[in-house]
Each structure stands twice: as C-alpha cells, then as structure tokens.
C-alpha positions as CSV (number, residue, x, y, z in Angstrom):
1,X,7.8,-62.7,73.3
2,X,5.0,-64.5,75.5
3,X,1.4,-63.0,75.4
4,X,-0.2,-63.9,79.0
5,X,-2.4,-62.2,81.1
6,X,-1.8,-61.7,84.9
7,X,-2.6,-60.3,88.8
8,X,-0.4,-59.9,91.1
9,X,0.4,-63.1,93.0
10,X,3.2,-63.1,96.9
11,X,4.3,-66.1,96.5
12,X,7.2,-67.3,98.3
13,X,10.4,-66.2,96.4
14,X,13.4,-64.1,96.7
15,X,16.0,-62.4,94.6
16,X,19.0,-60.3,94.3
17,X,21.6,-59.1,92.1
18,X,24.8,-56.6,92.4
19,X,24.4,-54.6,89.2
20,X,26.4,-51.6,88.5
21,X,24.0,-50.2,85.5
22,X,21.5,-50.0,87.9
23,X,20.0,-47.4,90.5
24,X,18.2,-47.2,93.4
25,X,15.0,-44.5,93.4
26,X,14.1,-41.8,95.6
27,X,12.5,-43.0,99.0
28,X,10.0,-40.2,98.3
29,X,6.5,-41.6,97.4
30,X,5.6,-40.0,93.7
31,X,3.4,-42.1,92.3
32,X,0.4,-41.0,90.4
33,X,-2.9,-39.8,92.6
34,X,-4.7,-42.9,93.9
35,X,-1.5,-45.0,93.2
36,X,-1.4,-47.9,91.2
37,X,-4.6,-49.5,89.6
38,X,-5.4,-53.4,90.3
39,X,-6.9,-55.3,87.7
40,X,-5.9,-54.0,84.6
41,X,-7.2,-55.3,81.1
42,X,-3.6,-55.9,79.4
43,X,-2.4,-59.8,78.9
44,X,-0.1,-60.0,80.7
45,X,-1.2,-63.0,83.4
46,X,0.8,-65.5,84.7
47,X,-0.2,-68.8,83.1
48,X,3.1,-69.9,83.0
49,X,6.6,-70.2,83.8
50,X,8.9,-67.1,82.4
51,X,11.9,-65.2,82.6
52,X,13.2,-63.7,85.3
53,X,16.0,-65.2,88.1
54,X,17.2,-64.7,91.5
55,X,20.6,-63.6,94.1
56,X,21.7,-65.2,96.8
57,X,23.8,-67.8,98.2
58,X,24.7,-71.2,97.3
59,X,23.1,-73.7,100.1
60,X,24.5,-76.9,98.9
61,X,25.5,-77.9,94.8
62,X,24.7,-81.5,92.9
63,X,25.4,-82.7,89.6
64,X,21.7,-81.7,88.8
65,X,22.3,-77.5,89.6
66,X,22.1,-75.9,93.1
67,X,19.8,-74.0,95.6
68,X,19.8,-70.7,97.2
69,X,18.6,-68.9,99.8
70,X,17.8,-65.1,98.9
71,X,18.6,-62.5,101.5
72,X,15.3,-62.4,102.9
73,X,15.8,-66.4,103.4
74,X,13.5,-67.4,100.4
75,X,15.1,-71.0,99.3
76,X,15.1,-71.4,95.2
77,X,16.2,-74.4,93.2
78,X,18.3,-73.8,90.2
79,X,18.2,-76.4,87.6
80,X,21.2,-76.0,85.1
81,X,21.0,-77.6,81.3
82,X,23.7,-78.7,79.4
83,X,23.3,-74.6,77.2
84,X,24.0,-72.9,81.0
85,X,26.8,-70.0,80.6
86,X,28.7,-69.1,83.8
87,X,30.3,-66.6,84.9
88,X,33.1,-65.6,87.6
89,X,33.1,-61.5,87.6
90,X,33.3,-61.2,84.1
91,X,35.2,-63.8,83.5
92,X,33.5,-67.2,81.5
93,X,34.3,-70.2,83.9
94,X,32.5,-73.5,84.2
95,X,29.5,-74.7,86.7
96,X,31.8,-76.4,89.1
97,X,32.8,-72.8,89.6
98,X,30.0,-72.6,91.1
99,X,30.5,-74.3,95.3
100,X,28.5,-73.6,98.4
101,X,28.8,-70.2,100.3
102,X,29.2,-68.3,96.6
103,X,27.2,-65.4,96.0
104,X,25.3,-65.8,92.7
105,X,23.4,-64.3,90.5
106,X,20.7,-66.8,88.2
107,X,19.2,-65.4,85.2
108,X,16.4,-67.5,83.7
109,X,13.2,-69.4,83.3
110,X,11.4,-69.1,86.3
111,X,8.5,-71.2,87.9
112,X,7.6,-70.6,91.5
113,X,10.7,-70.8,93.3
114,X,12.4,-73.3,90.6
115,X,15.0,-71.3,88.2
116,X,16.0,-73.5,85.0
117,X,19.1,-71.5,84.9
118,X,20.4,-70.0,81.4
119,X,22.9,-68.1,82.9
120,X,24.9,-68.5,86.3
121,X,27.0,-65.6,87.5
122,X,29.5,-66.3,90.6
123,X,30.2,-62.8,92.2
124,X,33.5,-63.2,93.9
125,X,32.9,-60.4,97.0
126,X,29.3,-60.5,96.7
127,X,27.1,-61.1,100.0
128,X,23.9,-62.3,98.1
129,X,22.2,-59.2,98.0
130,X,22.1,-58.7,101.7
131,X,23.7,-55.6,102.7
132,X,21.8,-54.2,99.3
133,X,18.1,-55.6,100.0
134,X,18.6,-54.3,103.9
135,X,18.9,-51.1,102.8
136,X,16.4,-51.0,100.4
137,X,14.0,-51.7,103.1
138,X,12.7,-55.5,101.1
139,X,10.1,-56.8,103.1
140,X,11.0,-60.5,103.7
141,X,7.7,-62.7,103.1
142,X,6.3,-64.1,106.3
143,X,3.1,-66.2,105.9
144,X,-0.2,-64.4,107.1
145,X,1.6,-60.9,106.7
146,X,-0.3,-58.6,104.9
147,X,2.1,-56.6,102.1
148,X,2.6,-53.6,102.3
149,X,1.4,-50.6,100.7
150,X,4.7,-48.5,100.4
151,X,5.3,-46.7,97.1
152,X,9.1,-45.2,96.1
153,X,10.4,-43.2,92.8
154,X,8.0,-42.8,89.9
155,X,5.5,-44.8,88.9
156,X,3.9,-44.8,85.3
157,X,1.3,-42.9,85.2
158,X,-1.6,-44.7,85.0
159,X,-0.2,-48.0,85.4
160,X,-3.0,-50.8,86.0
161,X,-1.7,-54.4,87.5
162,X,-2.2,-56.6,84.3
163,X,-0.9,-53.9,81.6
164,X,1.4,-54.8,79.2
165,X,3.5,-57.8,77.3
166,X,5.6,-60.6,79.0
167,X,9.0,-60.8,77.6
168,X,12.2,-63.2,77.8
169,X,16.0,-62.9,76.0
170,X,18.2,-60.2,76.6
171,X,15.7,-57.2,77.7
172,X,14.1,-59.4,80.3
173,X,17.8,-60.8,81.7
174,X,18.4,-57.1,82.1
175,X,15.5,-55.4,83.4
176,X,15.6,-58.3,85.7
177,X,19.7,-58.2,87.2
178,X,18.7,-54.1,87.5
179,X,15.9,-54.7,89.7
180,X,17.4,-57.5,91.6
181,X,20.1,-55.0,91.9
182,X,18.3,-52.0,93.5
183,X,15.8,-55.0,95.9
184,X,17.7,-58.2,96.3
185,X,15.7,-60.9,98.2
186,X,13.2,-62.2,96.3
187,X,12.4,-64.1,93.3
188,X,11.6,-62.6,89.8
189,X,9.1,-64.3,88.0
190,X,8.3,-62.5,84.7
191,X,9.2,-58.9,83.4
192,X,6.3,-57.1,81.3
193,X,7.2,-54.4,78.9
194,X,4.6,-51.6,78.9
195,X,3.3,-49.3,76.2
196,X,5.4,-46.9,77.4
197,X,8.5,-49.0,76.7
198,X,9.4,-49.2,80.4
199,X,9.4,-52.3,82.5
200,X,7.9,-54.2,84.9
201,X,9.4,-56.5,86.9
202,X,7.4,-58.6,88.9
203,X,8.8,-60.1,92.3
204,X,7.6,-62.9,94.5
205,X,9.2,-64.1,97.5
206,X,8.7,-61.1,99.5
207,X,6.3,-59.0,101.2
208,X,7.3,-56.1,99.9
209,X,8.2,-54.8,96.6
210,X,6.4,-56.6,94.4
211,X,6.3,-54.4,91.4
212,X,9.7,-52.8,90.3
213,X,9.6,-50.7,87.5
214,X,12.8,-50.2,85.0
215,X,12.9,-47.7,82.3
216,X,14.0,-47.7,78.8
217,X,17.3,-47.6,79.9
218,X,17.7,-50.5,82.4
219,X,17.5,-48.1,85.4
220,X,15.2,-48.7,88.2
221,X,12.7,-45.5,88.5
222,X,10.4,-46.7,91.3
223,X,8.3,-49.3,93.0
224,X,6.1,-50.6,94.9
C-alpha cells in the first residue's frame, strides 16, 4: 500500500474496460449538499506512478508492448515485462495474442499516459469501451475545455479531494476494470481506498468523470 498525498490533476488519458461485476449508477445527481469538497487533508497525492490501467484499442504492437487509443481518442503506451499475464476472454494465452484492431483491457502501473502493463486482457467482441463510455456520457478531454461539474449516483458523504490511502494488487486491479467498466475512455491513474472502505478511482484523460467511486463490493455507486 502506497502513502501519497494528492489533488485532482486532467491530464490527458483515457480508459475502458467491459466488466460484468460491475454497474452503472443512477443519472440522478445525489451527492451530499454542496457536493464534493476540494482540498482535502488525507495523503493521498500523486507523487508518483501507481496502479490503475486503461481500454481501448490496439494502434500498432512491437516487441517492446503496444499503444492504445481509448474511446474518447486518448493514446497510451503499454510497456509489457517479461512477469505480463494475458488473457483471451478467460482464457490464458500469450502477448502475441495481442495484434492491432483488438480490444484490450491493461491493468497496471500507471504514469501519465504510459501503462507498465501486469496484466493484458484481449476481449474477443469488445469495441474498446466505445459503445459503453458513449452512453455513459464520458467527456472526451479537449485542451482549454473547462470539466465539467456533473455529479451521478452517490457520493460519500463528506468526501474531500485528497481523502484517503493509495493502493495497488488485487483491490486496485478491481476497483479499477469496474470503473473502467461503467466510464471507458480515459486513463486510470491511482485508486484510493477511503475510511469508509469504498473506493476512489481517479481518471485522467478525460474531461469528465474524473472521480469514480466503487464500493466495498466492486460496484460503481457514483461519480463525478
């Protein structure tokens, strides 16, 4: 578990990620009175790169890894390791599995828009998020474009930018592939549990959500 402290940061990334476990909240606004706090005093800031990952699909591949573009068109690099897994479905497979024009979905270590990859996951009829994030109503990142304000589902109540702990391993990979699942197109770039034991997963890449919040159970309850 990594103790950092952060703000909120719309950098250029993108992500998206077809995941069955997870669901998509209530367009209703609900969050608490005032909405979110900025500038909390937890420890969670960004000083450095940490889990998170991305969906899309494949531009081009090399012997090095591949890049992406996300559905809102953010491009990410994905830098594999000789420890990468890979998946086809649910099937294991290896990375030259992976071939341009695939939908995939990367799980790792993320730093801007670079993903050392620890997991790669091929999704044989997927459409990199597109038909998913389009729905959801992502804001694609456009330089100059203020974000947006919009709040869906349930927010914790209150829930200050900057709470909480930044985590990796197996509760960050999923917090992560549920909100990628619900808002495909941008980039995730660290998850932070709260003291409420919920999640939040922070997404760059895109000018709107940028805070998606996943409960104890790896379902998505809201955002903003």
């Amino acid at each position: 578990m990594i103790g950092l402290s952060a703000a909120c940061s719309s950098t250029s990334a993108t992500a998206t990620s077809p995941s069955s476990s997870a669901t998509s909240p209530s367009a209703t606004s609900s969050a608490p009175a005032g909405g979110p706090k900025a500038g909390g005093g937890g420890s969670n800031a960004r000083s450095g790169p940490a889990a998170g990952g991305a969906v899309g699909t494949v531009d081009s591949v090399s012997t090095s890894g591949f890049t992406l573009s996300t559905a809102t068109g953010q491009k990410v690099t994905v830098k594999e390791a000789s420890s990468t897994t890979y998946k086809n479905g649910t099937s294991s497979t290896t990375a030259s599995a992976v071939k341009a024009g695939d939908s995939v979905l990367v799980l790792g270590t993320t730093d801007s828009t670079t993903i050392t990859a620890t997991q790669v996951t091929v999704q044989p009829k997927g459409d990199g998020g597109a038909a998913t994030s389009s729905a959801a109503g992502v804001v694609p990142f456009k330089q100059g474009s203020a974000s947006q304000s919009k709040q869906v589902g349930q927010i914790p109540a209150n829930y200050s930018e900057g709470d909480g702990t930044v985590v990796s391993g197996t509760e960050a990979n999923k917090a992560t592939e549920a909100a990628l699942a619900a808002y495909p197109g941008g980039v995730v770039d660290r998850v932070v549990k709260l003291s409420n034991g919920e999640y939040e997963v922070h997404n760059i890449g895109v000018n709107w959500p940028h805070h998606v919040f996943v409960d104890q159970d790896f379902k998505v309850v809201g955002a903003y």
